[in-house]
N, C-alpha and C positions, 0 to 999 in steps of 0.2 A: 701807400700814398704818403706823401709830404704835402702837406698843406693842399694844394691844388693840382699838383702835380704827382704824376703818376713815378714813381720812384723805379719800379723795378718790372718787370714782366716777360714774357717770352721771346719777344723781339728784341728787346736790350738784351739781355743775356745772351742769346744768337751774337748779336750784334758786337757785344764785349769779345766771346769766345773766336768770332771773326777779326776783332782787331789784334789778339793775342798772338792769331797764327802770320796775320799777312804784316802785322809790326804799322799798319798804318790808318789811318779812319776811313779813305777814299780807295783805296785799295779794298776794305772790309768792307763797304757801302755798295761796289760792284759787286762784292760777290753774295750777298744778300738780295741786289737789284734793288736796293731803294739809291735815290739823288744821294748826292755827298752832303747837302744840306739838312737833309733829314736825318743821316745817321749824324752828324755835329749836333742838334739842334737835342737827337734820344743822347748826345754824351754828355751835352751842357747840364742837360738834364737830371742826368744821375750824380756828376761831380756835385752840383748845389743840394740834391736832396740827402746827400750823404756826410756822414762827420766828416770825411775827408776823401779827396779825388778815387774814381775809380779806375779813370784816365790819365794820362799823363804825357804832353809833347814831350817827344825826341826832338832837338835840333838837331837843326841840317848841317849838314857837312861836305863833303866831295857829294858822300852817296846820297844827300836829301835829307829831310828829318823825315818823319813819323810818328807814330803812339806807342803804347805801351802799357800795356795795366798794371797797374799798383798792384802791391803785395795782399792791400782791401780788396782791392779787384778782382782778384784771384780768386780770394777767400771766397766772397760773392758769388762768383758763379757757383763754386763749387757748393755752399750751401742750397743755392738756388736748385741745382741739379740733384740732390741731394733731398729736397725737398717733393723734388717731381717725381723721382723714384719711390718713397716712401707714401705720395697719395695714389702712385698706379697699384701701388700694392694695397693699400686700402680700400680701391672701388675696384680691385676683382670681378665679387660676386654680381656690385650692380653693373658692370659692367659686360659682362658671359647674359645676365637679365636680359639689358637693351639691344646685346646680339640676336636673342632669340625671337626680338619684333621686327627685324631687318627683313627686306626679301632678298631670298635667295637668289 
């Protein structure tokens, strides 16, 4: 968190990793299935809760503008990911636990 604001989470991160590949925020926003206003509203988000942008407009040109993630950006997910790897590996055991209250 940043102040009031939710800084980072599993849907930004999707969200960033989606604007990396398709280069654009509306383009990334369909293929997650949220509004295009809502993935701007999760970028706005992270550019201000971070020392510096995660995001970054491309202008347009022939072919249009779009996004692009910063070199923090990058870094970001990839700690992020990084991070989620390292806690699957720590709840294992509780994890195999809450398997064995499931029904079959």
């Amino acid at each position: 968190m940043s102040g009031d604001s939710i800084a980072l989470g599993p849907g930004k991160v999707d969200l960033l990793e989606s604007i990396d590949q398709a280069g654009s925020i509306s383009e990334a926003a369909r293929q997650g299935n949220i509004s295009y206003r809502r993935a701007w509203d999760m970028v706005d988000t992270m550019n201000q809760c971070f020392n510096k942008p995660l995001v970054e407009s491309v202008t347009g040109g022939k072919g249009g503008g779009g996004a692009a993630l910063t070199s923090l950006g990058k870094k970001v997910v990839q700690i992020y990911r990084n991070m989620e790897t390292k806690a699957s590996m720590a709840t294992q055991e509780e994890w195999k636990s809450l398997q064995n209250h499931l029904k079959k």
